[in-house]
Z-matrix of the N, CA and C atoms (Angstrom, degrees):
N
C 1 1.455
C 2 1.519 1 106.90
N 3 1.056 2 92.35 1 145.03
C 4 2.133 3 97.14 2 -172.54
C 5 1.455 4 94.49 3 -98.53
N 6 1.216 5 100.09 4 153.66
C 7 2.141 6 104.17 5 -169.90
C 8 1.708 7 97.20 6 -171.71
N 9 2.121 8 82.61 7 107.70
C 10 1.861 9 88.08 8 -162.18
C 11 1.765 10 92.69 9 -62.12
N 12 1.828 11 96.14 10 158.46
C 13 1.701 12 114.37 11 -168.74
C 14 1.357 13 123.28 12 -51.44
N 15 1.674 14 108.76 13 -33.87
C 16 1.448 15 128.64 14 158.03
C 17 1.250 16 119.49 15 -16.09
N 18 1.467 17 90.33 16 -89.51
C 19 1.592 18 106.96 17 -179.18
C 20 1.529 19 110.24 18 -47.37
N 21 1.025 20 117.02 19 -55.58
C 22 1.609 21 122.59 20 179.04
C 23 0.836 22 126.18 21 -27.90
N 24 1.796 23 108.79 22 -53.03
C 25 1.371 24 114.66 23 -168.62
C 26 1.879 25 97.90 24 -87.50
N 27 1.036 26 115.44 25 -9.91
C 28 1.411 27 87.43 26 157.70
C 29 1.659 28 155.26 27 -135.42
N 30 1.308 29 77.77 28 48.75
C 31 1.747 30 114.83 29 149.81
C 32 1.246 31 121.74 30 -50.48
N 33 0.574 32 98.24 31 135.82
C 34 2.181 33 101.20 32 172.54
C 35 1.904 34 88.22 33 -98.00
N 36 1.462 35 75.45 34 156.62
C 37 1.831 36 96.58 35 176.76
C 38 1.025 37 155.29 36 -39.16
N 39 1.739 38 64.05 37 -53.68
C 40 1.812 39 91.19 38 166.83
C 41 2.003 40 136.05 39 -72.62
N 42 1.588 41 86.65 40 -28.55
C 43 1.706 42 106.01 41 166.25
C 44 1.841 43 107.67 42 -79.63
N 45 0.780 44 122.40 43 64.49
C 46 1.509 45 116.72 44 172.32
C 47 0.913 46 119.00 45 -73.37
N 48 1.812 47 103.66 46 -73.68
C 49 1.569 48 117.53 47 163.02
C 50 1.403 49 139.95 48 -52.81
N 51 1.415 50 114.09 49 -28.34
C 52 1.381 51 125.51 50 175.77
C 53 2.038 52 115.57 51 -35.31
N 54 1.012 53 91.74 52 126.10
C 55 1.654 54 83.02 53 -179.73
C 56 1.431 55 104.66 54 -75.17
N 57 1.696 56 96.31 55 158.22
C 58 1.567 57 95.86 56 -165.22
C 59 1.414 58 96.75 57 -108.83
N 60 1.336 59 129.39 58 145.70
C 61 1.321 60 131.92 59 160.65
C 62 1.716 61 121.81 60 -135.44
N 63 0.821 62 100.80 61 143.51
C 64 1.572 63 119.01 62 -175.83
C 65 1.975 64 124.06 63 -36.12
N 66 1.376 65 65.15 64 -34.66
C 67 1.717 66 80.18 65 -164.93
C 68 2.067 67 109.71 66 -78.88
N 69 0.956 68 119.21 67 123.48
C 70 1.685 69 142.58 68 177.00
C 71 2.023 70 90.19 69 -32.28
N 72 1.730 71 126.34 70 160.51
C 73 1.133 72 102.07 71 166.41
C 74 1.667 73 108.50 72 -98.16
N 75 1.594 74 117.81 73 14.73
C 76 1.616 75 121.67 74 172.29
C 77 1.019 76 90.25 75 -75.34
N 78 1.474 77 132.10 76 -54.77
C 79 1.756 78 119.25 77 -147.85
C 80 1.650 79 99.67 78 -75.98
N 81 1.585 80 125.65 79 -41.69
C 82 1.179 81 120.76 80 171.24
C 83 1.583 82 126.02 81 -34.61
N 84 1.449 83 110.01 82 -23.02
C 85 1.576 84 115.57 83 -156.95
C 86 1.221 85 97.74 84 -121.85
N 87 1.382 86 118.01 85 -37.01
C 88 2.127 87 110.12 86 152.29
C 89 1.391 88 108.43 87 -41.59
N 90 1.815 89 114.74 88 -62.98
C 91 1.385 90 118.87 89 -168.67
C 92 1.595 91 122.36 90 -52.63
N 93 1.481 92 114.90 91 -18.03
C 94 1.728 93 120.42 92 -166.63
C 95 1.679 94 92.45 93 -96.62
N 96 1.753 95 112.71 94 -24.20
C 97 1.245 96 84.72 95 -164.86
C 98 2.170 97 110.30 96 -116.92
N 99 1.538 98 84.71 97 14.55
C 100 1.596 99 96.12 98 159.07
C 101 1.747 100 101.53 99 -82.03
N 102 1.198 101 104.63 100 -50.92
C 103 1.344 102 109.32 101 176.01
C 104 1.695 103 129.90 102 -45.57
N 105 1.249 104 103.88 103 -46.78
C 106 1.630 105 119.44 104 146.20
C 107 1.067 106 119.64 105 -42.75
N 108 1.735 107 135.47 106 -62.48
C 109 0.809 108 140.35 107 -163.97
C 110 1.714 109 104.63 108 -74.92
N 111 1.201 110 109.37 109 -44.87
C 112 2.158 111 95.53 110 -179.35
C 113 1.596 112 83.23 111 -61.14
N 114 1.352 113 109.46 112 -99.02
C 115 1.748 114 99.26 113 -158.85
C 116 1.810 115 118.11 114 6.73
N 117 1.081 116 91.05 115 -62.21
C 118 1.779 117 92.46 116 -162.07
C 119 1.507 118 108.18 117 -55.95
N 120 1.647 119 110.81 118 -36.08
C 121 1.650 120 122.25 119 167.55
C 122 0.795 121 107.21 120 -40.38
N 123 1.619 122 143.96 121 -52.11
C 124 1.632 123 138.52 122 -159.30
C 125 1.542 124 103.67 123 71.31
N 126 1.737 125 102.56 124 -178.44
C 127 1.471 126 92.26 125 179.40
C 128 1.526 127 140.35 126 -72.26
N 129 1.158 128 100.94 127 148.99
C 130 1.843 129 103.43 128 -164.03
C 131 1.691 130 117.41 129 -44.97
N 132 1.461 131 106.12 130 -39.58
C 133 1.510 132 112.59 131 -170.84
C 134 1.707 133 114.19 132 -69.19
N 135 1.710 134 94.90 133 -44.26
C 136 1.800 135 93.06 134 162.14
C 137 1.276 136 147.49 135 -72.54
N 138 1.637 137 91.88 136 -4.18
C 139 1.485 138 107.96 137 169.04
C 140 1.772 139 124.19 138 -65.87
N 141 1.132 140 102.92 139 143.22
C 142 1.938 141 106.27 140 -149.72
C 143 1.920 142 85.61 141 -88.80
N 144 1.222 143 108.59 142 -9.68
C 145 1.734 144 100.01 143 -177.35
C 146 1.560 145 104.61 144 -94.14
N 147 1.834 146 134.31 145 -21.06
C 148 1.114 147 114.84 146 154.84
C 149 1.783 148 130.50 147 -81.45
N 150 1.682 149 114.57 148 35.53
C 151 1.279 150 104.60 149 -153.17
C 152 1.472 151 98.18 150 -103.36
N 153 1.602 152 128.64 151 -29.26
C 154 1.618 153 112.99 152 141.86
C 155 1.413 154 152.22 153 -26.52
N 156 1.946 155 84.34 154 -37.93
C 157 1.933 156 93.63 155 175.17
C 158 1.605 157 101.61 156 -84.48
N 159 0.961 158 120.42 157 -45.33
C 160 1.508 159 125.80 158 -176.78
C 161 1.305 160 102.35 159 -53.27
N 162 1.497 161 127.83 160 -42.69
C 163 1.887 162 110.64 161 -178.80
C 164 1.154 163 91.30 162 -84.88
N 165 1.333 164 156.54 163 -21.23
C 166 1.300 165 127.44 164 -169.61
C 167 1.398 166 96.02 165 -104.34
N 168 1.302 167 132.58 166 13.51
C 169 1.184 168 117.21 167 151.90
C 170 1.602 169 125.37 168 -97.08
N 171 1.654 170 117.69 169 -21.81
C 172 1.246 171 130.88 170 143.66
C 173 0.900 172 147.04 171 -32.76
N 174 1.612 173 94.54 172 -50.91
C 175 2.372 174 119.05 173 163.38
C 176 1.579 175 89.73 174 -44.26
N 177 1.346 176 98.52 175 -53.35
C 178 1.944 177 104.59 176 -129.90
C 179 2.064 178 81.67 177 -65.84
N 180 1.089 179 100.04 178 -57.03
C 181 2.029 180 108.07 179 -171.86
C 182 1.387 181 95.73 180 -62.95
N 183 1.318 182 144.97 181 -25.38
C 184 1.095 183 120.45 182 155.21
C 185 1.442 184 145.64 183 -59.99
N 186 1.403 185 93.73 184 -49.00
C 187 1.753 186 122.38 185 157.31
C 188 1.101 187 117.90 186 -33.26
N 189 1.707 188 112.32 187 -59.39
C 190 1.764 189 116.68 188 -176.63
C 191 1.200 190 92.22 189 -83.92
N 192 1.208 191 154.33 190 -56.26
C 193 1.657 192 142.50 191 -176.79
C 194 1.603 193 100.70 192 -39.47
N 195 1.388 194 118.74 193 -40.45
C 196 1.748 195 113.86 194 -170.06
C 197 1.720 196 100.45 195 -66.42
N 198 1.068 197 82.51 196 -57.35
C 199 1.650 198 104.27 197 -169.58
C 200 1.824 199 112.12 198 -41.32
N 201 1.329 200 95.57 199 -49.93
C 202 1.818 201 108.74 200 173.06
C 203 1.608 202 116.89 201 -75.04
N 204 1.419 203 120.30 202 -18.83
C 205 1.300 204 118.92 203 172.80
C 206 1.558 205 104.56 204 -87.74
N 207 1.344 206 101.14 205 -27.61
C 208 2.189 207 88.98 206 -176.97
C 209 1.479 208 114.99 207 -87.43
N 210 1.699 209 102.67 208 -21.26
C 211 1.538 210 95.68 209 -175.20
C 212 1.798 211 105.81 210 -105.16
N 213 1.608 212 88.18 211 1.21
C 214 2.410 213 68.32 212 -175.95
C 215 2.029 214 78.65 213 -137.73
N 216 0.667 215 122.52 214 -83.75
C 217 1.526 216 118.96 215 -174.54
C 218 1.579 217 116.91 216 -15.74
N 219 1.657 218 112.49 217 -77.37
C 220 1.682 219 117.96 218 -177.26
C 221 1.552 220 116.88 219 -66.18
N 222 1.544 221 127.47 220 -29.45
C 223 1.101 222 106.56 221 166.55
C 224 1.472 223 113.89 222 -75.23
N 225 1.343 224 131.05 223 -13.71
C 226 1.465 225 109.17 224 178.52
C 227 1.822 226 108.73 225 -93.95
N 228 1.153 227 99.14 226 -16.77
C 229 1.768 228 86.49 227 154.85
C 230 1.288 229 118.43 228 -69.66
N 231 1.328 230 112.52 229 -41.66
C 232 1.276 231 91.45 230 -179.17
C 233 1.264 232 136.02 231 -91.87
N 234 1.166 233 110.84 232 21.02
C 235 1.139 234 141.81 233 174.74
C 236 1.885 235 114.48 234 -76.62
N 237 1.829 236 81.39 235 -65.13
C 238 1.577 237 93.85 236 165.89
C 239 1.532 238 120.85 237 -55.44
N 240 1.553 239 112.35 238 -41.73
C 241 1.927 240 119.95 239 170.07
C 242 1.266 241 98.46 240 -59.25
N 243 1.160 242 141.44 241 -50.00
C 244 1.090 243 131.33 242 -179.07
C 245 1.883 244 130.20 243 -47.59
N 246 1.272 245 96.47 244 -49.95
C 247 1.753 246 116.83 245 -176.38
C 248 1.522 247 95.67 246 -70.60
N 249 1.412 248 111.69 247 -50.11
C 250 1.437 249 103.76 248 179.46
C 251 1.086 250 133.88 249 -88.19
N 252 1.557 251 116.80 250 5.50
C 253 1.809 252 121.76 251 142.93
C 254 1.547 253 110.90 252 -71.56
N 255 1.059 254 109.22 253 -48.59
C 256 1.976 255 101.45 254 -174.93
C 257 1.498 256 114.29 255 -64.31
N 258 1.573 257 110.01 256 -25.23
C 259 1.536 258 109.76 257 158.45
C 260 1.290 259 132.37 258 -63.62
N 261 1.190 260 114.15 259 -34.37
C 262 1.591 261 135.16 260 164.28
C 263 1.065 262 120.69 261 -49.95
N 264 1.655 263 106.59 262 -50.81
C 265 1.439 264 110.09 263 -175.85
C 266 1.157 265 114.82 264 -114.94
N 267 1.616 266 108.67 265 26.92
C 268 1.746 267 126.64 266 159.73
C 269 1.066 268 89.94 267 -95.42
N 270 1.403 269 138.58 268 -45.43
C 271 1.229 270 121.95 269 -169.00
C 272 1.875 271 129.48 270 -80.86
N 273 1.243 272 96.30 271 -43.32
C 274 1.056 273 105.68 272 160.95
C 275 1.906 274 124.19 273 -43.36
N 276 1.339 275 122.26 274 -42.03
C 277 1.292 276 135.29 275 -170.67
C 278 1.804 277 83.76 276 -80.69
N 279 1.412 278 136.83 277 -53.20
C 280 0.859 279 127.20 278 -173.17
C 281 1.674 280 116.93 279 -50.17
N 282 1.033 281 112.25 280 -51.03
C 283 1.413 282 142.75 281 -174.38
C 284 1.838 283 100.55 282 -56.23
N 285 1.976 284 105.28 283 -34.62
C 286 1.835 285 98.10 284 -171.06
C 287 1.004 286 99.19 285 -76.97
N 288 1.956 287 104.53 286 -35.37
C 289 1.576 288 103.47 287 -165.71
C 290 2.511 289 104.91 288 -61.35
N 291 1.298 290 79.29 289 -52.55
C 292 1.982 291 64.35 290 -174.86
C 293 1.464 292 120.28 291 -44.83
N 294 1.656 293 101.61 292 -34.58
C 295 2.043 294 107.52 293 -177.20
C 296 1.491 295 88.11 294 -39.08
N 297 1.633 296 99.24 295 -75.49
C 298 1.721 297 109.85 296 -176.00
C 299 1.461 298 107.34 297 3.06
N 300 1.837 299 78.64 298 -87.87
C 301 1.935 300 98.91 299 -163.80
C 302 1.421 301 101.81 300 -49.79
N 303 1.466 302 134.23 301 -34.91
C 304 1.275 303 104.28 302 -171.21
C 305 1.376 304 122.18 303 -101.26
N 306 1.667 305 122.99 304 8.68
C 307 1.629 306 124.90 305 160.36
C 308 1.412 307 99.90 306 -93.56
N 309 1.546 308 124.59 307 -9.69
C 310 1.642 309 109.09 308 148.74
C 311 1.809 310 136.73 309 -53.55
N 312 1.336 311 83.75 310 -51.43
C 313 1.667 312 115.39 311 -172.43
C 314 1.620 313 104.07 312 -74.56
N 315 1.413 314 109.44 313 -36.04
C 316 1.880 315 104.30 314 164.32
C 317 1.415 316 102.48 315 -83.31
N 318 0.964 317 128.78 316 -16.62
C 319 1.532 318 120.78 317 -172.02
C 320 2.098 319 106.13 318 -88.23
N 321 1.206 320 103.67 319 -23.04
C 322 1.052 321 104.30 320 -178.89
C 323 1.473 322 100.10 321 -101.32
N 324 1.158 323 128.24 322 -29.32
C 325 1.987 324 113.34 323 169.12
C 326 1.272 325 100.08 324 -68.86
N 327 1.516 326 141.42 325 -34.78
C 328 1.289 327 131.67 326 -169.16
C 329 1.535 328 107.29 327 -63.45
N 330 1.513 329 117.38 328 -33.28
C 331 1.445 330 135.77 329 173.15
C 332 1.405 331 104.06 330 -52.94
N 333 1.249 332 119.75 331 -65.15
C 334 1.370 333 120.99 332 -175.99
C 335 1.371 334 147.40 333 -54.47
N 336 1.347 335 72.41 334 -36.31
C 337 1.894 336 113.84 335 170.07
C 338 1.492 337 102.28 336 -86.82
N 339 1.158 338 143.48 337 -15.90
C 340 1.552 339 118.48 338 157.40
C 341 1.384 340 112.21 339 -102.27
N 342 1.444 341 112.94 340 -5.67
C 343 1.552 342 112.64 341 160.29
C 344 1.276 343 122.89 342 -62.06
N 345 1.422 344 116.29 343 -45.51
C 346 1.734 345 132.16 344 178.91
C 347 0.932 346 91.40 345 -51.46
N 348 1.206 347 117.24 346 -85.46
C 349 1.701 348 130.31 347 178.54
C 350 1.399 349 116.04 348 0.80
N 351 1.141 350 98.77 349 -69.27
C 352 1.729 351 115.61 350 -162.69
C 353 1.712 352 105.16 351 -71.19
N 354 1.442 353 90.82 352 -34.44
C 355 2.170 354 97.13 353 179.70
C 356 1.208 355 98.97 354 -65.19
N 357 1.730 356 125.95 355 -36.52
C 358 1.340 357 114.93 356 -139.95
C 359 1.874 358 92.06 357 -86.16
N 360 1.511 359 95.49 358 -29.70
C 361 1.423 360 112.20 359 -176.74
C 362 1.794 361 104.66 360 -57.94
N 363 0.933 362 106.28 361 -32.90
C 364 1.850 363 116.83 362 172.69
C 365 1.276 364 126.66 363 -73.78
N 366 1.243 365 97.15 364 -47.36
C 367 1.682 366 115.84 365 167.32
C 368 1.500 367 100.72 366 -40.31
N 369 1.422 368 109.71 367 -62.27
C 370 1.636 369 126.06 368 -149.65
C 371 1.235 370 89.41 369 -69.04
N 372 1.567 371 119.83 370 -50.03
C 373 1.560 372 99.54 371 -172.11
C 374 1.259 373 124.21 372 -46.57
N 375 1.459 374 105.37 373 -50.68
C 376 1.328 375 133.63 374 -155.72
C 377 1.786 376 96.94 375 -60.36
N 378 1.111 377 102.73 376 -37.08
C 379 1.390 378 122.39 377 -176.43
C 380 1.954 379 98.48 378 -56.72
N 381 0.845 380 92.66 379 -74.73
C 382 1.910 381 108.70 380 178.98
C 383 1.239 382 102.09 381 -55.39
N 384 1.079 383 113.28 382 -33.01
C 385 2.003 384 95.27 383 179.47
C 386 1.450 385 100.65 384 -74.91
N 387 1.309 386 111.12 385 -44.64
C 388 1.457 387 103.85 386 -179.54
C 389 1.135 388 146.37 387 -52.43
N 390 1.501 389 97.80 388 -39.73
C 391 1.266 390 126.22 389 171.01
C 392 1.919 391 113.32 390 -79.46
N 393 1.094 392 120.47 391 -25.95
C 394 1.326 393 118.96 392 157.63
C 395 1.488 394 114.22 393 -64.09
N 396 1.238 395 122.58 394 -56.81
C 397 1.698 396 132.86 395 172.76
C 398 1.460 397 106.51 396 -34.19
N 399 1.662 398 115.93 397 -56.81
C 400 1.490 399 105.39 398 176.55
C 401 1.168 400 122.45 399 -81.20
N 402 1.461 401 128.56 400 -4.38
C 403 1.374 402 114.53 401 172.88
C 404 1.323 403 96.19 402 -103.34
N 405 1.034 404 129.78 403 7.91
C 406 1.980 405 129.51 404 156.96
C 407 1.497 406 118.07 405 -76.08
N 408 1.567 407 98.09 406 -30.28
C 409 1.318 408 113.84 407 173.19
C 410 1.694 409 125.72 408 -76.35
N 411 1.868 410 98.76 409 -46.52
C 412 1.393 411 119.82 410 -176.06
C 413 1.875 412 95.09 411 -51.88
N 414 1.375 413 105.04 412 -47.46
C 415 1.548 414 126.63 413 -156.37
C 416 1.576 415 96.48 414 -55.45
N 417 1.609 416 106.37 415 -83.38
C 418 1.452 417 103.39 416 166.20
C 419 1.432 418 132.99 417 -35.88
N 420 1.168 419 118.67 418 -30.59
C 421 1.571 420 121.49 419 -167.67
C 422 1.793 421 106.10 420 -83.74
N 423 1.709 422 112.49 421 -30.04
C 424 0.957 423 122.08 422 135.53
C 425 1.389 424 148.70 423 -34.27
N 426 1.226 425 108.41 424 -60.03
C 427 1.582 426 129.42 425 -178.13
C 428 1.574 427 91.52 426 -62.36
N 429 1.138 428 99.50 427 -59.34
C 430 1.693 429 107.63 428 -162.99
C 431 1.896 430 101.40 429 -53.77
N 432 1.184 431 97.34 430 -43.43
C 433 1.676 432 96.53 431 -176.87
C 434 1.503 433 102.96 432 -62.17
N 435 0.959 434 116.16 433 -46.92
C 436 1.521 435 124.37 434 -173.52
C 437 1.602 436 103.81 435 -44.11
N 438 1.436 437 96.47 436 -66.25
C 439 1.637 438 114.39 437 -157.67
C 440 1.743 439 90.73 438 -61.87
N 441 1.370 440 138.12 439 -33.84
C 442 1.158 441 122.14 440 -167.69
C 443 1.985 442 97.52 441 -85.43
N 444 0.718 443 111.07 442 -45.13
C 445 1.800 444 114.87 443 -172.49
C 446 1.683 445 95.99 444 -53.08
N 447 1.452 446 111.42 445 -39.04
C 448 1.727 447 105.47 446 168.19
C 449 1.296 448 123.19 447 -83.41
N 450 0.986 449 120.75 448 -35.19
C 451 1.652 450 124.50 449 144.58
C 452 1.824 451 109.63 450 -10.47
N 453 1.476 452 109.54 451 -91.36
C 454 1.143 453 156.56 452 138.94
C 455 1.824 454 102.97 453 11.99
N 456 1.345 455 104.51 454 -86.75
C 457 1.393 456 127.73 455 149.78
C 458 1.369 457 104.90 456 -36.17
N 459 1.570 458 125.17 457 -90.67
C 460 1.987 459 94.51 458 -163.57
C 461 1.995 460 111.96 459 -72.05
N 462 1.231 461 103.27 460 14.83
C 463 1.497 462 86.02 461 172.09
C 464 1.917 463 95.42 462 -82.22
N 465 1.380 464 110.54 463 -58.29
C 466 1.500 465 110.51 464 -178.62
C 467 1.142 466 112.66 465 -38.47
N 468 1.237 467 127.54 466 -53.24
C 469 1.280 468 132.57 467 177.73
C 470 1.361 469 129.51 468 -37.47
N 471 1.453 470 92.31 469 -49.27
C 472 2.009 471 124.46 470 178.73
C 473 1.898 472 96.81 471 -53.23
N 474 1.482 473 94.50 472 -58.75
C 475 1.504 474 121.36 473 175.24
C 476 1.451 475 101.85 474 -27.17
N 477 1.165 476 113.31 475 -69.43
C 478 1.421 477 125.72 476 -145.49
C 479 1.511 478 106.38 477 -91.81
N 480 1.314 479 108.61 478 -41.51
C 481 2.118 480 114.33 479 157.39
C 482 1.338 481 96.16 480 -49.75
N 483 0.743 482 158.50 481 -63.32
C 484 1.653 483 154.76 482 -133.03
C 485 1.615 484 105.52 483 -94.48
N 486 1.694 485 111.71 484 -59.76
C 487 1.376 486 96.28 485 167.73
C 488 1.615 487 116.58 486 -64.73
N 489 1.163 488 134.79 487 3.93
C 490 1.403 489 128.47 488 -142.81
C 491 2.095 490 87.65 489 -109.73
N 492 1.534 491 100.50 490 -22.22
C 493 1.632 492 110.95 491 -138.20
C 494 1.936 493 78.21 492 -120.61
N 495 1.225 494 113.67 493 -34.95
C 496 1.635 495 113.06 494 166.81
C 497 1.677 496 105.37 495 -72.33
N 498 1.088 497 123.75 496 -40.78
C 499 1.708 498 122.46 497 147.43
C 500 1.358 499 145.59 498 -5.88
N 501 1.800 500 72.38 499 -69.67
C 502 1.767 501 110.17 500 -164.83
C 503 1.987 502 103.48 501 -70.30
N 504 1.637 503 88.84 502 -39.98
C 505 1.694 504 105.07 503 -166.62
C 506 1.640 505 93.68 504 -62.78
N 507 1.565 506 126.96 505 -38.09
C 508 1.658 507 113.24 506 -154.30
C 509 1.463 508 85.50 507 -94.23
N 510 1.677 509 132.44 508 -37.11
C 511 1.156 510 95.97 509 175.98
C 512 1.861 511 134.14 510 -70.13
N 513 1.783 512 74.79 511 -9.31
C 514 2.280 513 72.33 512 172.95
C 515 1.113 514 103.81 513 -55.75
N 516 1.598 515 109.62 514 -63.14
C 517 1.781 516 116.90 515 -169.02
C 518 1.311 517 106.17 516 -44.45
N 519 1.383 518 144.98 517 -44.37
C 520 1.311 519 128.44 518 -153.39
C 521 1.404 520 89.31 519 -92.46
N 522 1.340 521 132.30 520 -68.34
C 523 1.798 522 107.20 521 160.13
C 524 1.106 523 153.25 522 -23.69
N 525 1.452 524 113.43 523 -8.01
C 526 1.225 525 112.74 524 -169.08
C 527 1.882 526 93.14 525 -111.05
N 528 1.582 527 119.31 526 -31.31
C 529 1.139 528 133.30 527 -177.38
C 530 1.350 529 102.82 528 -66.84
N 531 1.395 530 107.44 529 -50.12
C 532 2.152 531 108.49 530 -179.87
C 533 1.940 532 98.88 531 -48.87
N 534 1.666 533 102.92 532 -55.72
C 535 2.120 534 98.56 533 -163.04
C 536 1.355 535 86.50 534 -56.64
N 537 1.447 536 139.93 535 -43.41
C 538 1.849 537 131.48 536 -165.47
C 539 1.254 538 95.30 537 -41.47
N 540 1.698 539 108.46 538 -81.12
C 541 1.515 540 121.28 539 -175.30
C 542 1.417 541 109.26 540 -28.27
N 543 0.987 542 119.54 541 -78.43
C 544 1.295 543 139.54 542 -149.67
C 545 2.357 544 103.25 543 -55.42
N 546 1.509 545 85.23 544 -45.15
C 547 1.942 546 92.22 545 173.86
C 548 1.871 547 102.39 546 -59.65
N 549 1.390 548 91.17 547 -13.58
C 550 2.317 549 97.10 548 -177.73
C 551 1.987 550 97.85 549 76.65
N 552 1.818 551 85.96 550 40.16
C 553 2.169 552 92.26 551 173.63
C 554 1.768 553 81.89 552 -98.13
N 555 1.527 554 104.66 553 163.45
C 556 1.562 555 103.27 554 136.73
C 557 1.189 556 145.99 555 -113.57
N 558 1.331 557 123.08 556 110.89
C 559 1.817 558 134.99 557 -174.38
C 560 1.077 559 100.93 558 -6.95
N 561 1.176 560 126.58 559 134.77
C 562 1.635 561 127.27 560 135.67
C 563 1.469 562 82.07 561 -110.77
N 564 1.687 563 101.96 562 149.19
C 565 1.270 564 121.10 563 -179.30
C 566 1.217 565 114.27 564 -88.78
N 567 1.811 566 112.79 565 -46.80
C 568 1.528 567 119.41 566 -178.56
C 569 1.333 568 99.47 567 -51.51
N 570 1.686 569 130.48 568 -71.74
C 571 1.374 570 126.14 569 -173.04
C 572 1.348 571 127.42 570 -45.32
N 573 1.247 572 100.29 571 -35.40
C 574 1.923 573 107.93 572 156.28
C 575 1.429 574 99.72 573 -61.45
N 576 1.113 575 151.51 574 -92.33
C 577 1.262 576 154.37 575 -133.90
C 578 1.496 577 103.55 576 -68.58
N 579 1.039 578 122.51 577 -30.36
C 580 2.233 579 124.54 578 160.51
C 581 0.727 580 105.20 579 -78.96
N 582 1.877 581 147.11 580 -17.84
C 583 1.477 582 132.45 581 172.85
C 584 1.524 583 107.91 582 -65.20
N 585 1.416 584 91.03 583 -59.82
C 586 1.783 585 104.79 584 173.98
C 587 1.222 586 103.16 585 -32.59
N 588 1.947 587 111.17 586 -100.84
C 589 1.307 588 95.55 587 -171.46
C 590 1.465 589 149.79 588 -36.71
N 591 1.337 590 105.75 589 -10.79
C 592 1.642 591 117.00 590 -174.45
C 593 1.667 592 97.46 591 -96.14
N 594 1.171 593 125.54 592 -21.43
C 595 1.404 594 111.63 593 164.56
C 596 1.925 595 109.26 594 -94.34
N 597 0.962 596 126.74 595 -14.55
C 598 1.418 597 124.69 596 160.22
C 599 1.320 598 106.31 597 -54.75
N 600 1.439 599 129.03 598 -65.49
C 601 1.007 600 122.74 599 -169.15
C 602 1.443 601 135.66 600 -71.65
């Protein structure tokens, strides 16, 4: 340790070794007994002599904490409560208006749909009447063909009995003239020809 010559030389003898320090030995014995004195204080905040500065430093951080929540904090909540009620009840009104439109829009297919209904129900009739009419028609137009083709039929028929039965009469007569001959009678034709007819008839 370097120790200007000054000082050195005026040391007494006997302090040689003593370590040297800077400090006076008054200020040493102020310093042990400031030092004494905090200790015995304990800590600063529980001390009952800082409990004035502490509430009036509390007021004051309360005050500006009040002060900053009413003028910057609550109006922008309520700002935000605000935007998000008119959204709510933008939305909501949006939301009556679609119910609206859409117990309109079922109310008007339900319209439509018992309108179809009811046409198609007309249609169909209309359909079946029609279709009965032509097979009332087909039927008759039928019948009628029928009834004339049988018409038709017993006239030919009539036709054909008559030549069949104008036939029948000359072959009686000539049969009946052959058994005459043949018994060794002689034919008269007229009397043959009134037997015939009187058994034809």
């Amino acid at each position: 340790m370097f120790v200007a010559p000054a000082f050195a030389q005026e040391q007494a003898p006997g302090t040689h070794n003593e370590p040297l320090t800077n400090t006076p030995p008054a200020m040493e014995g102020t310093t042990v007994h400031e030092a004494g004195t905090e200790h015995s204080a304990g800590f600063p905040p529980f001390d009952s002599t800082f409990y004035p500065s502490q509430i009036l430093w509390l007021a004051i951080i309360f005050g500006l904490f009040y002060l900053f929540l009413n003028k910057v904090v609550l109006p922008r909540l309520g700002h935000i409560l605000e935007v998000r009620r008119d959204r709510i009840a933008q939305d909501l009104d949006t939301a009556a208006r679609m119910k609206e439109e859409a117990d309109a829009a079922v109310a008007a297919y339900e319209q439509d749909l018992a309108d179809a209904r009811a046409k198609a129900n007309v249609i169909g009739q209309e359909a079946r009447d029609r279709a009965k009419a032509e097979a009332e028609a087909s039927r008759r137009a039928t019948e009628a063909g029928l009834d004339t083709r049988l018409a038709e039929a017993e006239a030919r028929i009539a036709s054909i009995k008559n030549a069949a039965m104008s036939e029948v009469g000359a072959i009686a007569e000539e049969t009946a003239a052959a058994i005459v001959e043949a018994l060794g009678g002689r034919a008269d034709g007229a009397a043959i020809a009134s037997a015939v007819a009187a058994e034809r008839s």
